[in-house]
C-alpha positions as CSV (number, residue, x, y, z in Angstrom):
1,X,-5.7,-5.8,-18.1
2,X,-8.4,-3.7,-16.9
3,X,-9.4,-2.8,-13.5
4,X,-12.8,-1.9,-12.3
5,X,-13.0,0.5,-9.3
6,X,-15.9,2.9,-7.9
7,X,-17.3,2.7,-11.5
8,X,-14.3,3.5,-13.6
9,X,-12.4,1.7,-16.0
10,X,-8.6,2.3,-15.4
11,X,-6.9,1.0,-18.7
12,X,-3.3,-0.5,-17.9
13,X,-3.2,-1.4,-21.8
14,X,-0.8,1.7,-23.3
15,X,-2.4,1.1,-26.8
16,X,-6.1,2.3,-25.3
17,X,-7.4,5.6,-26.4
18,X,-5.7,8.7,-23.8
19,X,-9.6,9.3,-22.9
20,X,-10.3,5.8,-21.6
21,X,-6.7,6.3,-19.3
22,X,-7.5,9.0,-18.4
23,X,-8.9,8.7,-14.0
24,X,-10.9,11.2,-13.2
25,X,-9.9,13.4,-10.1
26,X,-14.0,13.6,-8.9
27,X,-16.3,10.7,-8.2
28,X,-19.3,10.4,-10.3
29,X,-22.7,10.9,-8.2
30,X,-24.1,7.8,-7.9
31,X,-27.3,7.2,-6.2
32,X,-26.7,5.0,-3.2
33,X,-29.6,3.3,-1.6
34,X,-28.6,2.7,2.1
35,X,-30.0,0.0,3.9
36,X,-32.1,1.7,6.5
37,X,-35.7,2.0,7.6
38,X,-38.2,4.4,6.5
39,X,-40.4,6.6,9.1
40,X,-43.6,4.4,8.3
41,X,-41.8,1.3,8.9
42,X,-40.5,2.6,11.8
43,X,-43.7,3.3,13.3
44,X,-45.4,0.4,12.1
45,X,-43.0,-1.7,14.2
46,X,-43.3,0.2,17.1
47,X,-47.5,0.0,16.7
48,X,-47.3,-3.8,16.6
49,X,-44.8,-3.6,19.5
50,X,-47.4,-1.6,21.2
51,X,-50.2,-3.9,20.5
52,X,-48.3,-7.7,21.7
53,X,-47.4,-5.7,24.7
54,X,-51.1,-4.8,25.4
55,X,-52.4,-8.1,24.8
56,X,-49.4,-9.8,27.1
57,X,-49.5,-7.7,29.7
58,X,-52.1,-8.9,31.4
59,X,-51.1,-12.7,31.2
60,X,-47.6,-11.3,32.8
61,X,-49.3,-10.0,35.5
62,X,-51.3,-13.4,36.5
63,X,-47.8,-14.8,36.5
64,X,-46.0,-12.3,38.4
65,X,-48.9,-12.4,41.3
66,X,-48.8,-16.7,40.8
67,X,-45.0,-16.7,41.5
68,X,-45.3,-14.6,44.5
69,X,-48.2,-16.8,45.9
70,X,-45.7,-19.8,45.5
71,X,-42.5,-17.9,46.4
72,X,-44.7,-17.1,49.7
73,X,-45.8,-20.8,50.3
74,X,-42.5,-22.1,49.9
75,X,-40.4,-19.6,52.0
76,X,-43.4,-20.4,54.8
77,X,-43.0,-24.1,54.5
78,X,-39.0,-23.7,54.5
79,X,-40.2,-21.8,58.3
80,X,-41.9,-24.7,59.5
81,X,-39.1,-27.4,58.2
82,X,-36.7,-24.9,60.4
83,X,-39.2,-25.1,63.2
84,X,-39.1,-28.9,62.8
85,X,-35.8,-29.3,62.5
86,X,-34.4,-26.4,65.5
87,X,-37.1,-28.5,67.9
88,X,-35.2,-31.5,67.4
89,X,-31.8,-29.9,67.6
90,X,-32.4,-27.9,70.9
91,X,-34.8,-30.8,72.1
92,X,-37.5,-27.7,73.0
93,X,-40.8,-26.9,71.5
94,X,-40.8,-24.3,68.7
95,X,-44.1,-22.2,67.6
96,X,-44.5,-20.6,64.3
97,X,-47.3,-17.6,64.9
98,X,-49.5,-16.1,62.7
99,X,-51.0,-12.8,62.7
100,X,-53.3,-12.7,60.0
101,X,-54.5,-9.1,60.6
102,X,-50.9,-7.4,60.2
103,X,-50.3,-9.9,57.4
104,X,-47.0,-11.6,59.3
105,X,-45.6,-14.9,60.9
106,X,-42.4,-16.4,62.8
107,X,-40.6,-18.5,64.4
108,X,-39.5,-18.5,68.3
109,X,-39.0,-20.7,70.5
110,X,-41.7,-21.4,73.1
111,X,-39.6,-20.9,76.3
112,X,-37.1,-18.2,75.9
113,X,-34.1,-16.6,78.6
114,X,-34.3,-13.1,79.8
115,X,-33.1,-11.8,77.0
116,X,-36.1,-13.4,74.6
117,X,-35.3,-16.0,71.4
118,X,-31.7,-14.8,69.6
119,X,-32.6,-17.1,67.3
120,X,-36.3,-16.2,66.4
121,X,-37.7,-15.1,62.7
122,X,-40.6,-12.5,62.0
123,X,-41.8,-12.5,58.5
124,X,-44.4,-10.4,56.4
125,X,-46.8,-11.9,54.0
126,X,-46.4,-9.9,50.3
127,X,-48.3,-7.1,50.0
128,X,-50.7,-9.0,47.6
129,X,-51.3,-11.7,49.5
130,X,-53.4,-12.6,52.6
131,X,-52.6,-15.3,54.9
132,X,-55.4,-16.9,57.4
133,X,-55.4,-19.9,59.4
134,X,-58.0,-22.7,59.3
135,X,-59.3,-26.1,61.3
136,X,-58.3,-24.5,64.6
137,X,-59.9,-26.7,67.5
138,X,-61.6,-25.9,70.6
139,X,-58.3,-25.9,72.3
140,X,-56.3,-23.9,69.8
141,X,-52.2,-23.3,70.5
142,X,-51.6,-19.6,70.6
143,X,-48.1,-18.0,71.0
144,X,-48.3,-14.3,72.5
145,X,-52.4,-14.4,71.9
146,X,-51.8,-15.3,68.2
147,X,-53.1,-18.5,66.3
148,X,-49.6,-20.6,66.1
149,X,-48.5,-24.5,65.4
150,X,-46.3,-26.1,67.8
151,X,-43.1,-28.3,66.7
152,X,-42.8,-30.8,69.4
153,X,-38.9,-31.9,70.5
154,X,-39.5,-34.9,68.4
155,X,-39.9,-33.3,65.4
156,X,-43.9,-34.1,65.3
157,X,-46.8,-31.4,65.1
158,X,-48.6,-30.9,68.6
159,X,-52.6,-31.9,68.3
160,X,-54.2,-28.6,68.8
161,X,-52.4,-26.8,66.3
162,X,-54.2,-25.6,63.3
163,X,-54.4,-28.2,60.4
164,X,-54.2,-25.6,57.2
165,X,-52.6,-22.7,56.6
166,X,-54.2,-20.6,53.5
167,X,-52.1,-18.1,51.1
168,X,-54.5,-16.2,48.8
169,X,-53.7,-13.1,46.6
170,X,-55.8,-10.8,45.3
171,X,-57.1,-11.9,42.1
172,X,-58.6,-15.2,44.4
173,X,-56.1,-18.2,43.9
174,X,-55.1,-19.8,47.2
175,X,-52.4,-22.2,48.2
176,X,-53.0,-24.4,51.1
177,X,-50.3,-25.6,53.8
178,X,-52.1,-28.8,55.0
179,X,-51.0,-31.3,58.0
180,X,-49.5,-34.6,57.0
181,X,-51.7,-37.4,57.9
182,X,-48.6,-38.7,60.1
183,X,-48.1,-34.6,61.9
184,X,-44.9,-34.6,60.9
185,X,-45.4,-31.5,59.0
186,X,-47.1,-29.4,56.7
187,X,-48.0,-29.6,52.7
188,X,-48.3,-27.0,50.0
189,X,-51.7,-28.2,48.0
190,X,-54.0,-26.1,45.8
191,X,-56.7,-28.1,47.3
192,X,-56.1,-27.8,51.4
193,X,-56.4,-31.0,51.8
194,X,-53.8,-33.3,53.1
């Protein structure tokens, strides 16, 4: 019976030679080929790395600055269904305010105590995005001498409150927060119309 082992043939058969039982007490040098990457391959890998990243970069971007345009339309529209909703709860107007110039909005309610709203919410747009508000009539609602849409007690939009809210970031795409036909609240369109 013979064994093989690193290369060498152990004889367990008495009647072979004494040189073939013989084990040597040193291994033989025997070229061993690891499995690894050479230099070159290494920074080939990392060139075409380099490239895809180049050329997908940009595309990541537009859809970074996209979901923060939509993150900020709905957290604005999750304001106005609070604004809805607290009006009909405290049976009191509510006013979400916009102040396009510092880039923020909020929600208070129109008559506050002494000790103003406890309840009331102030918001700031993202940095890369601009907020203005559109169709304001000849009688617009303000809030503290800012543009703002009043939530009536029963839950409906008051008449003189501006019909579109517009979100735009800085590469030009806008959403639009549009009145229902019925003023029971606001849309998110990418057309502002309701």
């Amino acid at each position: 019976m013979n064994v093989t082992s690193d290369q060498w043939q152990i004889a367990s058969d008495t009647k072979a030679c004494p040189a073939q039982r013989a084990v040597s007490s040193h291994r033989p040098r025997v070229a061993r080929h690891a499995d690894a990457f050479t230099l070159i391959e290494l920074v080939l890998v990392l060139a075409l790395l380099v490239i895809i990243t180049s050329i997908a970069a940009p595309a990541m971007s537009r859809f970074i600055r996209g979901r923060a345009l939509d993150a900020e339309a709905r957290r604005l529209s999750a304001l106005m269904h609070a604004a809805q909703s607290r009006a009909v709860s405290e049976g009191a107007p509510m006013m979400l305010w916009v102040d396009e110039q510092a880039g923020s909005y909020g929600l208070a309610a129109e008559m506050s105590g002494l000790n103003g709203d406890a309840k009331a919410e102030d918001l700031t747009v993202d940095s890369t995005l601009q907020i203005a508000v559109l169709n304001i009539g000849t009688v617009a609602t303000t809030f503290k001498k800012l543009p703002a849409i009043r939530f009536l007690a029963d839950g409906t939009v008051d008449e003189s409150s501006p019909q579109t809210l517009k979100l735009t970031d800085s590469a030009g795409f806008s959403r639009w927060l549009a009145e229902t036909r019925s003023r029971t609240g606001y849309e998110i369109n990418d057309t502002g119309q309701p």
